[in-house]
mmCIF file of the N, C-alpha and C atoms, coordinates in Angstrom:
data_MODEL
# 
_entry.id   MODEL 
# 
loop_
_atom_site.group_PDB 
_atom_site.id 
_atom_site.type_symbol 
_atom_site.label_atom_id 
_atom_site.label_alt_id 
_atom_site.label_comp_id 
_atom_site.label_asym_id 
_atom_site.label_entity_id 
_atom_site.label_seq_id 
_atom_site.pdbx_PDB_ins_code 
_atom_site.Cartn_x 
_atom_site.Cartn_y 
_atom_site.Cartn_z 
_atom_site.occupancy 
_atom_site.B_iso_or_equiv 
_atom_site.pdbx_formal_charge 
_atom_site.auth_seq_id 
_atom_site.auth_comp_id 
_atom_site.auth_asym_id 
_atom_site.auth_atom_id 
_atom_site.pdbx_PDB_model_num 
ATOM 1   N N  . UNK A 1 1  ? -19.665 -4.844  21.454 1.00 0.00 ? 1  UNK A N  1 
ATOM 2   C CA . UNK A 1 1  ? -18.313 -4.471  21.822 1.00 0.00 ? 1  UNK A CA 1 
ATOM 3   C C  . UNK A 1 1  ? -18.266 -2.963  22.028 1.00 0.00 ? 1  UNK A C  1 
ATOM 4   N N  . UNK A 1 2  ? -17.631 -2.750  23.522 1.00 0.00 ? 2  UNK A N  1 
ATOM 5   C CA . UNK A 1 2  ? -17.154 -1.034  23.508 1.00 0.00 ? 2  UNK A CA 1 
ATOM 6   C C  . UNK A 1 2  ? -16.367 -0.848  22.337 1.00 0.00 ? 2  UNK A C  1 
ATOM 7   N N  . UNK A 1 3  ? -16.473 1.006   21.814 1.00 0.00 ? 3  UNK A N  1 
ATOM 8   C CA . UNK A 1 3  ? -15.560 0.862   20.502 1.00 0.00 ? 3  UNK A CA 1 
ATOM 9   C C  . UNK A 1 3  ? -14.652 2.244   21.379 1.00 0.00 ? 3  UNK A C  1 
ATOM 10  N N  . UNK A 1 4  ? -15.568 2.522   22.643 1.00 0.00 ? 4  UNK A N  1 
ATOM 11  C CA . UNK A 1 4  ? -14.530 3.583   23.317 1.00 0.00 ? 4  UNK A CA 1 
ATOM 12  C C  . UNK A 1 4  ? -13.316 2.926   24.359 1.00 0.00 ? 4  UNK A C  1 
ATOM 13  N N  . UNK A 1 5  ? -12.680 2.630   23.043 1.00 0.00 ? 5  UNK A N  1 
ATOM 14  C CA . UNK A 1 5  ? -11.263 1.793   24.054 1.00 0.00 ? 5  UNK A CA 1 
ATOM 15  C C  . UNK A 1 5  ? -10.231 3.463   24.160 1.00 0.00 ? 5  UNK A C  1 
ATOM 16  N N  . UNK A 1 6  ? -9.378  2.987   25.603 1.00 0.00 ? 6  UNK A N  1 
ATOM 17  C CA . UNK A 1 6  ? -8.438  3.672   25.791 1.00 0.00 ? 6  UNK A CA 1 
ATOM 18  C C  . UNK A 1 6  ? -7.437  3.495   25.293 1.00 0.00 ? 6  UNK A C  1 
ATOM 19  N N  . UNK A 1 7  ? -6.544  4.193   24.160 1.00 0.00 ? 7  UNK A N  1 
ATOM 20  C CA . UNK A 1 7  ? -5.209  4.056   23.727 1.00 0.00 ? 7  UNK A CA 1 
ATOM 21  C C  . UNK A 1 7  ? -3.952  4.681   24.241 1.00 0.00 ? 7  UNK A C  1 
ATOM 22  N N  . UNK A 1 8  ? -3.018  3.764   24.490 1.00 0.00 ? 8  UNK A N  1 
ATOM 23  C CA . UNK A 1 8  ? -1.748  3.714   25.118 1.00 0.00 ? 8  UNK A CA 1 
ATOM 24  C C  . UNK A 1 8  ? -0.561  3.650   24.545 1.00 0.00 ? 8  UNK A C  1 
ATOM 25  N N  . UNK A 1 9  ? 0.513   4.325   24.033 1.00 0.00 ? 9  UNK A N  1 
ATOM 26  C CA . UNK A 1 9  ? 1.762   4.394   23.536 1.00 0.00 ? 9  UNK A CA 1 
ATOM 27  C C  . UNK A 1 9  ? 1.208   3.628   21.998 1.00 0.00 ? 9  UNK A C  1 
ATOM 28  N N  . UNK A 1 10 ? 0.519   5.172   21.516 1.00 0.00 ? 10 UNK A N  1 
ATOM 29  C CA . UNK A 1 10 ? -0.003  5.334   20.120 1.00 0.00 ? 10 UNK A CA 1 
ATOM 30  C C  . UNK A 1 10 ? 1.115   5.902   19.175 1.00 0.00 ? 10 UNK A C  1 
ATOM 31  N N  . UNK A 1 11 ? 1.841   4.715   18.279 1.00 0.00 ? 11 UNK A N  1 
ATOM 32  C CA . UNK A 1 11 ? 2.915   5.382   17.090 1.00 0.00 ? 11 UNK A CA 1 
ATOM 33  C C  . UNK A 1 11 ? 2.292   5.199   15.781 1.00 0.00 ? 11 UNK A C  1 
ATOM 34  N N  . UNK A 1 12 ? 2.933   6.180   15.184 1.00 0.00 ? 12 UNK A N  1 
ATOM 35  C CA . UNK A 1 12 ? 2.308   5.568   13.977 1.00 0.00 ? 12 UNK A CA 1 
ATOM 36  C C  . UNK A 1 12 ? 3.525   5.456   12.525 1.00 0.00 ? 12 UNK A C  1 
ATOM 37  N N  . UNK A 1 13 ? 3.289   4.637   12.039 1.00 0.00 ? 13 UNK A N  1 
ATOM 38  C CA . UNK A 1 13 ? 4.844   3.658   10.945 1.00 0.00 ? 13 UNK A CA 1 
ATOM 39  C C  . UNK A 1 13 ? 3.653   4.172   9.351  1.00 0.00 ? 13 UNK A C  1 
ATOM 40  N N  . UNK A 1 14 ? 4.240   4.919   9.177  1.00 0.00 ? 14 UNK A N  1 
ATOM 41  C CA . UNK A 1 14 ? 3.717   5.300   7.738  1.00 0.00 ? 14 UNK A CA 1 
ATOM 42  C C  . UNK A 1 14 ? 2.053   5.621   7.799  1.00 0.00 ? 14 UNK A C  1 
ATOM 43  N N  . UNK A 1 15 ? 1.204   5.138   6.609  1.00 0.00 ? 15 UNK A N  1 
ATOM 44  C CA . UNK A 1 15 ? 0.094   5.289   7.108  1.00 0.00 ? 15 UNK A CA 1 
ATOM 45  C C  . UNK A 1 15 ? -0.290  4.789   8.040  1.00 0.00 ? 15 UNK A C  1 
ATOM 46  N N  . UNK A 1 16 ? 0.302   3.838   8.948  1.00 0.00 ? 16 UNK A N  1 
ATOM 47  C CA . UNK A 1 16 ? -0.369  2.958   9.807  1.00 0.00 ? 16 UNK A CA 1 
ATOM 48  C C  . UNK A 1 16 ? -0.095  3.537   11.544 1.00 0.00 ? 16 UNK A C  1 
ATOM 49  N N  . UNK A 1 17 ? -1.379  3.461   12.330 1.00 0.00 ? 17 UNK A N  1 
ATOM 50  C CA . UNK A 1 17 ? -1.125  3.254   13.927 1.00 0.00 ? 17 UNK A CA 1 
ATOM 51  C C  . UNK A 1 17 ? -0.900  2.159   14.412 1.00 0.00 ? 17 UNK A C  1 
ATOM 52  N N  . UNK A 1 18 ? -0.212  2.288   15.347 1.00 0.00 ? 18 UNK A N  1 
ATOM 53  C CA . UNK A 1 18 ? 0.078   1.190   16.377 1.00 0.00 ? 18 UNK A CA 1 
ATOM 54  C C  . UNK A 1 18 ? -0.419  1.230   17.469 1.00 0.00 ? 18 UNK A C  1 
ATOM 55  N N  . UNK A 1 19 ? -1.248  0.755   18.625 1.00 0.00 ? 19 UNK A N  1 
ATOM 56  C CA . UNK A 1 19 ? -1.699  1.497   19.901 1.00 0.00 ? 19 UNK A CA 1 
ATOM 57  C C  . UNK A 1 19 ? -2.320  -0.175  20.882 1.00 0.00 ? 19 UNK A C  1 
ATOM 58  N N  . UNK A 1 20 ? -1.561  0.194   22.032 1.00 0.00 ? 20 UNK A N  1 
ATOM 59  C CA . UNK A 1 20 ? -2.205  -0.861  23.348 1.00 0.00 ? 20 UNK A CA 1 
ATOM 60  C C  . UNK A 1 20 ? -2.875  -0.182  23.886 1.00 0.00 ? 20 UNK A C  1 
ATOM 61  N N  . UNK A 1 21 ? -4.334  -1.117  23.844 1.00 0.00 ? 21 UNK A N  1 
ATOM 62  C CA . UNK A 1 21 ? -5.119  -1.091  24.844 1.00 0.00 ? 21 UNK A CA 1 
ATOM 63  C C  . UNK A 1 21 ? -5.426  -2.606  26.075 1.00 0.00 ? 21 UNK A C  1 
ATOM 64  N N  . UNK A 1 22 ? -6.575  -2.505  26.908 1.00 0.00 ? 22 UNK A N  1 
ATOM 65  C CA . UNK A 1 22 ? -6.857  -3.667  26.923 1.00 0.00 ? 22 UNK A CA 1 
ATOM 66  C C  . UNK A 1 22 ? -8.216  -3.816  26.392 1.00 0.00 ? 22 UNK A C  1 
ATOM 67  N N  . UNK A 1 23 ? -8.378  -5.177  26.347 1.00 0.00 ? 23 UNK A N  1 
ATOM 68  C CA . UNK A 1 23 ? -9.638  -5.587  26.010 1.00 0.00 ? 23 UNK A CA 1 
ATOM 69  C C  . UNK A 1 23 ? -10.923 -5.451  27.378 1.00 0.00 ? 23 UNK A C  1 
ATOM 70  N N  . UNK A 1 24 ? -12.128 -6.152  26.801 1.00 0.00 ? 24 UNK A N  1 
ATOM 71  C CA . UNK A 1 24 ? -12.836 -6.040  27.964 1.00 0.00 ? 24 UNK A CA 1 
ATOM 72  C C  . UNK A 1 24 ? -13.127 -7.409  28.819 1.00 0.00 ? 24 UNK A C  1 
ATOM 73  N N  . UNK A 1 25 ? -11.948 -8.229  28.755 1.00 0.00 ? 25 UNK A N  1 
ATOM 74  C CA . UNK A 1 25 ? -11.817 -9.091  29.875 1.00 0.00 ? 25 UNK A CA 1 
ATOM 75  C C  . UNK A 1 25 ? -10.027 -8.947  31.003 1.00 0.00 ? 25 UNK A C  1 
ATOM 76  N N  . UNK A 1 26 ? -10.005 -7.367  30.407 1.00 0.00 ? 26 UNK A N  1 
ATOM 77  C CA . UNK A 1 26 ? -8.862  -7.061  30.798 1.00 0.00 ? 26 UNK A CA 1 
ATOM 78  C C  . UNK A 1 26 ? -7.151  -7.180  30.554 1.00 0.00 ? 26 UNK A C  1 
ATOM 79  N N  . UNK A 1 27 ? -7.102  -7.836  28.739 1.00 0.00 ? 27 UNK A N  1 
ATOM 80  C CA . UNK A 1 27 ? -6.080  -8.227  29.122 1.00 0.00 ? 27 UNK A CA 1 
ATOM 81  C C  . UNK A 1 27 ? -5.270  -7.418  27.787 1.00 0.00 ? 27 UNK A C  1 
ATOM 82  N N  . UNK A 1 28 ? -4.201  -7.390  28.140 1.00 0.00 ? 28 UNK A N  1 
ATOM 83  C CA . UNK A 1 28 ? -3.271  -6.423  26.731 1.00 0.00 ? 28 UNK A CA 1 
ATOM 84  C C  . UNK A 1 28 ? -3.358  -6.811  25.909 1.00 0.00 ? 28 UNK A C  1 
ATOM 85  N N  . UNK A 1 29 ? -4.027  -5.913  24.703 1.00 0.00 ? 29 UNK A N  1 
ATOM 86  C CA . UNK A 1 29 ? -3.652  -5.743  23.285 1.00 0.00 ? 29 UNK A CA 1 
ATOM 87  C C  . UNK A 1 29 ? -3.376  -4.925  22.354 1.00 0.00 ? 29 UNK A C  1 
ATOM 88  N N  . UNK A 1 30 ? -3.044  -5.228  21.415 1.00 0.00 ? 30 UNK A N  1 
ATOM 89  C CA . UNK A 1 30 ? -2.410  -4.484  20.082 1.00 0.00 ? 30 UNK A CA 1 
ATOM 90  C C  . UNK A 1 30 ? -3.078  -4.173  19.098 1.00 0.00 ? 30 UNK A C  1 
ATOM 91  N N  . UNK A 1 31 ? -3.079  -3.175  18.698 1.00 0.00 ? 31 UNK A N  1 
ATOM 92  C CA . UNK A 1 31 ? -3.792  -2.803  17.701 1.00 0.00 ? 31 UNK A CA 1 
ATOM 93  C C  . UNK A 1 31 ? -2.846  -2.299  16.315 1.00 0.00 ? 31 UNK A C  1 
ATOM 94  N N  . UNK A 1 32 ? -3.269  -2.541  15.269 1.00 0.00 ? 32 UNK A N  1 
ATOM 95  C CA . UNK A 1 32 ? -2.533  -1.900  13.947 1.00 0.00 ? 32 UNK A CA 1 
ATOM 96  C C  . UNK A 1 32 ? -3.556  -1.134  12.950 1.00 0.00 ? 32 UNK A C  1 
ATOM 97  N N  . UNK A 1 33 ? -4.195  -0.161  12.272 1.00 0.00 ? 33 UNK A N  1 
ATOM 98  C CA . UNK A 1 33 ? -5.246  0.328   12.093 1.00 0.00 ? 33 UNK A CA 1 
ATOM 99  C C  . UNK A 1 33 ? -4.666  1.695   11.277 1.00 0.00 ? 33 UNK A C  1 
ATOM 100 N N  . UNK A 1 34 ? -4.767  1.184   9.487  1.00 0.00 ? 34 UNK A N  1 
ATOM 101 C CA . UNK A 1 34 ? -4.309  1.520   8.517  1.00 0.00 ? 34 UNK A CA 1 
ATOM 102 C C  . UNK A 1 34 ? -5.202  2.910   7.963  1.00 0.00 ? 34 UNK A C  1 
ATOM 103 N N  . UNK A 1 35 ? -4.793  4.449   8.451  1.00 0.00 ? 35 UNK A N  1 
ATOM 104 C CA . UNK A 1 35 ? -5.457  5.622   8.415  1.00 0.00 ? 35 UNK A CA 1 
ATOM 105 C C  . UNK A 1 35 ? -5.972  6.188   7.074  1.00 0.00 ? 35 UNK A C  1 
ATOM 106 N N  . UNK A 1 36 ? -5.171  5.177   6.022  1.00 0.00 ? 36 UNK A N  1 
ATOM 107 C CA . UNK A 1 36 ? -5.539  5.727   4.294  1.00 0.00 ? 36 UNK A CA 1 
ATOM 108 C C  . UNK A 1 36 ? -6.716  6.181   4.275  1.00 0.00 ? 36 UNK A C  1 
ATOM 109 N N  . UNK A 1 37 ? -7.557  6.887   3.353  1.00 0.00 ? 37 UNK A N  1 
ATOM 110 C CA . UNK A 1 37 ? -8.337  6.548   2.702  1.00 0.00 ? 37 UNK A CA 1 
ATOM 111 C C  . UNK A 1 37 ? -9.119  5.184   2.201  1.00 0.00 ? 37 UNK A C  1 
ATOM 112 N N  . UNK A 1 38 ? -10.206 4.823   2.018  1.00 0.00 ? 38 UNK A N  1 
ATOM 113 C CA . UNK A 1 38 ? -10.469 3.379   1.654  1.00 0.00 ? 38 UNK A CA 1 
ATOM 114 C C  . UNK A 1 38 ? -9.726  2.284   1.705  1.00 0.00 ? 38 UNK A C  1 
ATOM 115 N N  . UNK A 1 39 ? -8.617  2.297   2.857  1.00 0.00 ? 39 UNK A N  1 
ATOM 116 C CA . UNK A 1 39 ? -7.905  1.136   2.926  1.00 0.00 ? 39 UNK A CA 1 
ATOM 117 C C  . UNK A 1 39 ? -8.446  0.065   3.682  1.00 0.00 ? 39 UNK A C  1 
ATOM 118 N N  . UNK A 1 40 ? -9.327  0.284   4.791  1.00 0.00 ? 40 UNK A N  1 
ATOM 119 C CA . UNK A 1 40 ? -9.873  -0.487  5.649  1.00 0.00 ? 40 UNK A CA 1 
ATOM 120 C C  . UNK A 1 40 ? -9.078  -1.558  6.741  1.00 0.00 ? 40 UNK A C  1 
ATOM 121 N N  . UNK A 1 41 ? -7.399  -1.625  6.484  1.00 0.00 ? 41 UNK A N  1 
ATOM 122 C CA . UNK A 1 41 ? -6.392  -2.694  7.332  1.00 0.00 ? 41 UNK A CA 1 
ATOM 123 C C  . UNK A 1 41 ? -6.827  -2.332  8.795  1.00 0.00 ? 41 UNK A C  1 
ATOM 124 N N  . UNK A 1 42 ? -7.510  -3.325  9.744  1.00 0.00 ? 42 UNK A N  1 
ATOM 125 C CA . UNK A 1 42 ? -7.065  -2.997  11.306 1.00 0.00 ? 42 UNK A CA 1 
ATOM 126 C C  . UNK A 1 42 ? -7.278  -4.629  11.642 1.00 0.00 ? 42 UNK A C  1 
ATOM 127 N N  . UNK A 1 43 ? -5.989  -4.865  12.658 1.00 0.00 ? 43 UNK A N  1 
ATOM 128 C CA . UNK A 1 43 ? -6.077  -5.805  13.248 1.00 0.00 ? 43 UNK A CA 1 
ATOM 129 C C  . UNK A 1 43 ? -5.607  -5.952  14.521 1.00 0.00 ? 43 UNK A C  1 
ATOM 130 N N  . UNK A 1 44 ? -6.120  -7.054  15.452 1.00 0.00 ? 44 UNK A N  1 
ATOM 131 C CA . UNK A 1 44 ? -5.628  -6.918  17.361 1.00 0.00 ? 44 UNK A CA 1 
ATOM 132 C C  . UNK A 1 44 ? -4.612  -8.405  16.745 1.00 0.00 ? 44 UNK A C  1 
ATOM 133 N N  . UNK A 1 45 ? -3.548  -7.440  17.768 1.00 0.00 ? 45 UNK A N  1 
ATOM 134 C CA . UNK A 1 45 ? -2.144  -9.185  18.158 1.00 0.00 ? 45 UNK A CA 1 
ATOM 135 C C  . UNK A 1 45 ? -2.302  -8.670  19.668 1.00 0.00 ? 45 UNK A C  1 
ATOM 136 N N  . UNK A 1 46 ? -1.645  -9.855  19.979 1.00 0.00 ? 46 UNK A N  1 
ATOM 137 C CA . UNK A 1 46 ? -1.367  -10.311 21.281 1.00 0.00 ? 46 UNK A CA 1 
ATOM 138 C C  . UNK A 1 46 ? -0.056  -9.780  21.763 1.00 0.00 ? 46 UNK A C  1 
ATOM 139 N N  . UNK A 1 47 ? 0.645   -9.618  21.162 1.00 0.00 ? 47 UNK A N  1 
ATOM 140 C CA . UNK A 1 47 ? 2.118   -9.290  20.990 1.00 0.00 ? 47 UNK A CA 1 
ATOM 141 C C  . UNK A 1 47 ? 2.672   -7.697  20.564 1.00 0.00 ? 47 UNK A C  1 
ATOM 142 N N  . UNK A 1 48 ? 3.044   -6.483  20.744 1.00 0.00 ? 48 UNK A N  1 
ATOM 143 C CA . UNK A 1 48 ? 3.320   -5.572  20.956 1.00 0.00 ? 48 UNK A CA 1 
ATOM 144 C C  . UNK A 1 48 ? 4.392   -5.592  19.074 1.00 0.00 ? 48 UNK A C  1 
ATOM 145 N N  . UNK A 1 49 ? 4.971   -6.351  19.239 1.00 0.00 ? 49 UNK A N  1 
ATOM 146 C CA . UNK A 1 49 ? 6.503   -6.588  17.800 1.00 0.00 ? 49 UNK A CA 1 
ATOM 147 C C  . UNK A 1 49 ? 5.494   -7.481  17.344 1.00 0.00 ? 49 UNK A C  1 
ATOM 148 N N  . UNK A 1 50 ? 4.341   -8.169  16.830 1.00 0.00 ? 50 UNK A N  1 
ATOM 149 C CA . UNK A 1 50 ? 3.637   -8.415  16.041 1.00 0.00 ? 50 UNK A CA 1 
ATOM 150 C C  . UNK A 1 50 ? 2.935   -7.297  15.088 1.00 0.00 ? 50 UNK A C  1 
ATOM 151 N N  . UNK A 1 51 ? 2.436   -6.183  15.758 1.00 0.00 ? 51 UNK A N  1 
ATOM 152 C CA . UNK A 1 51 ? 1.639   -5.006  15.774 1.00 0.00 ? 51 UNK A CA 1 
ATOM 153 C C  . UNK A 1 51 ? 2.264   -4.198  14.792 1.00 0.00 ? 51 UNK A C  1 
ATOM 154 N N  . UNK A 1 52 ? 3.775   -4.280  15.518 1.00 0.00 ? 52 UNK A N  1 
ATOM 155 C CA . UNK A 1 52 ? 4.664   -3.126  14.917 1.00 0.00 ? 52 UNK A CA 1 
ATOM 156 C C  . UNK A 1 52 ? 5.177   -3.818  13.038 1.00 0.00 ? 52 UNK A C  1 
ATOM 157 N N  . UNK A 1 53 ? 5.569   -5.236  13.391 1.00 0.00 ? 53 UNK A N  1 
ATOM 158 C CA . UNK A 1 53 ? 5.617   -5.805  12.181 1.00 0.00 ? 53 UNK A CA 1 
ATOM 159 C C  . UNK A 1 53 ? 4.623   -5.608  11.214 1.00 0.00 ? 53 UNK A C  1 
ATOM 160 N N  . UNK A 1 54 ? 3.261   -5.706  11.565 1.00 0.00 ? 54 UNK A N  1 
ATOM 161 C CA . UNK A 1 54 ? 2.301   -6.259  10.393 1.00 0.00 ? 54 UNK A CA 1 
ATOM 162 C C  . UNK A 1 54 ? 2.288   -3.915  10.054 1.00 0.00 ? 54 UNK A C  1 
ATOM 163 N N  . UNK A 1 55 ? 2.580   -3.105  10.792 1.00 0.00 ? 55 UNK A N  1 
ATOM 164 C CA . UNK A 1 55 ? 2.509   -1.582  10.265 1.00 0.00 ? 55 UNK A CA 1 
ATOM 165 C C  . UNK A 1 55 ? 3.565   -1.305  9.634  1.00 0.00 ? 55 UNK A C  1 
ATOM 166 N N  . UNK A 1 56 ? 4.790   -2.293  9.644  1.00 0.00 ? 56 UNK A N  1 
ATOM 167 C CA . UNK A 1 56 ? 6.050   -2.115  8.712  1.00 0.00 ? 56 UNK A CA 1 
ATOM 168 C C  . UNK A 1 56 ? 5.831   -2.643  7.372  1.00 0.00 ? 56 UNK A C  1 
ATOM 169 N N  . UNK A 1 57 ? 5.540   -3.785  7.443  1.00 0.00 ? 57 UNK A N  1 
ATOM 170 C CA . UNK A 1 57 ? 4.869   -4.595  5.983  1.00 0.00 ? 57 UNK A CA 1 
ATOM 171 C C  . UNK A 1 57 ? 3.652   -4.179  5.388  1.00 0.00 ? 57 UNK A C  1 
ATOM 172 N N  . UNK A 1 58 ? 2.857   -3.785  5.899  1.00 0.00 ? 58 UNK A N  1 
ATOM 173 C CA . UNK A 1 58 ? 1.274   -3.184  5.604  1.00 0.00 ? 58 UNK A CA 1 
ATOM 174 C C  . UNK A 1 58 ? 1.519   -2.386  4.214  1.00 0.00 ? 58 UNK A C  1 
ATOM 175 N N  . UNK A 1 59 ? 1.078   -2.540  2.976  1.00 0.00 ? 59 UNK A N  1 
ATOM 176 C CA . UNK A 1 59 ? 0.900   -2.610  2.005  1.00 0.00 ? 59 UNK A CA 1 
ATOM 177 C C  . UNK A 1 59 ? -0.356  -2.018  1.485  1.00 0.00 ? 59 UNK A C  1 
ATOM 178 N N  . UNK A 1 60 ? -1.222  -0.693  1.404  1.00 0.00 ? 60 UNK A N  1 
ATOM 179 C CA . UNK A 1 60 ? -2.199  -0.539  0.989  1.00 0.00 ? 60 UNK A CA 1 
ATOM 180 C C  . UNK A 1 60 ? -2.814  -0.520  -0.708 1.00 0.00 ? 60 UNK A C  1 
ATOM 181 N N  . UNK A 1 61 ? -4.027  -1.507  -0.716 1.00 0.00 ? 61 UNK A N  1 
ATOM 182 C CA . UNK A 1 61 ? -4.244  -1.997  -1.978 1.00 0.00 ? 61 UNK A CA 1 
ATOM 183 C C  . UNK A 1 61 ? -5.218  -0.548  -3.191 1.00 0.00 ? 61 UNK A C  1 
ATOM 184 N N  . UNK A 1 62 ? -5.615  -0.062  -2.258 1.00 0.00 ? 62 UNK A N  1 
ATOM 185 C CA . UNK A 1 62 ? -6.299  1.316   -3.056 1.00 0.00 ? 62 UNK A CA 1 
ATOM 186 C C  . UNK A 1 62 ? -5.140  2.375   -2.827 1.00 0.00 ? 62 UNK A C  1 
ATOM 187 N N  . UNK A 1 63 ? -4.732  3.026   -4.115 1.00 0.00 ? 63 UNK A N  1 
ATOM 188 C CA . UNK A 1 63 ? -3.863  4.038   -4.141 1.00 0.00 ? 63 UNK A CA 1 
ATOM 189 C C  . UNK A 1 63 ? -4.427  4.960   -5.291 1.00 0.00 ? 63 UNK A C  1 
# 
């Protein structure tokens, strides 16, 4: 997998980013990708208000 993806309308909701790219069969996704320290949270949705949800709820377990 390329890891040099292009990011697009990058916010970020507490510790967390939010950012669309596409993938490499071309098609939109979401990214959520938790900046803590040893937190390790990143995940792709399909959905733009999935993305933003799971960086509102995102909960980091090392503090």
């Amino acid at each position: 997998m390329n890891a040099n993806r292009r990011f697009r309308r990058v916010v970020r909701i507490g510790p967390v980013q939010v950012a669309t790219y596409y993938d490499g069969r071309g098609r939109e996704k979401h990214t959520a990708a938790c900046t803590a320290p040893r937190c390790g949270f990143s995940t792709d949705y399909d959905s733009r208000a999935a993305a933003e949800l799971a960086a509102r709820t995102h909960r980091c377990a090392v503090r």
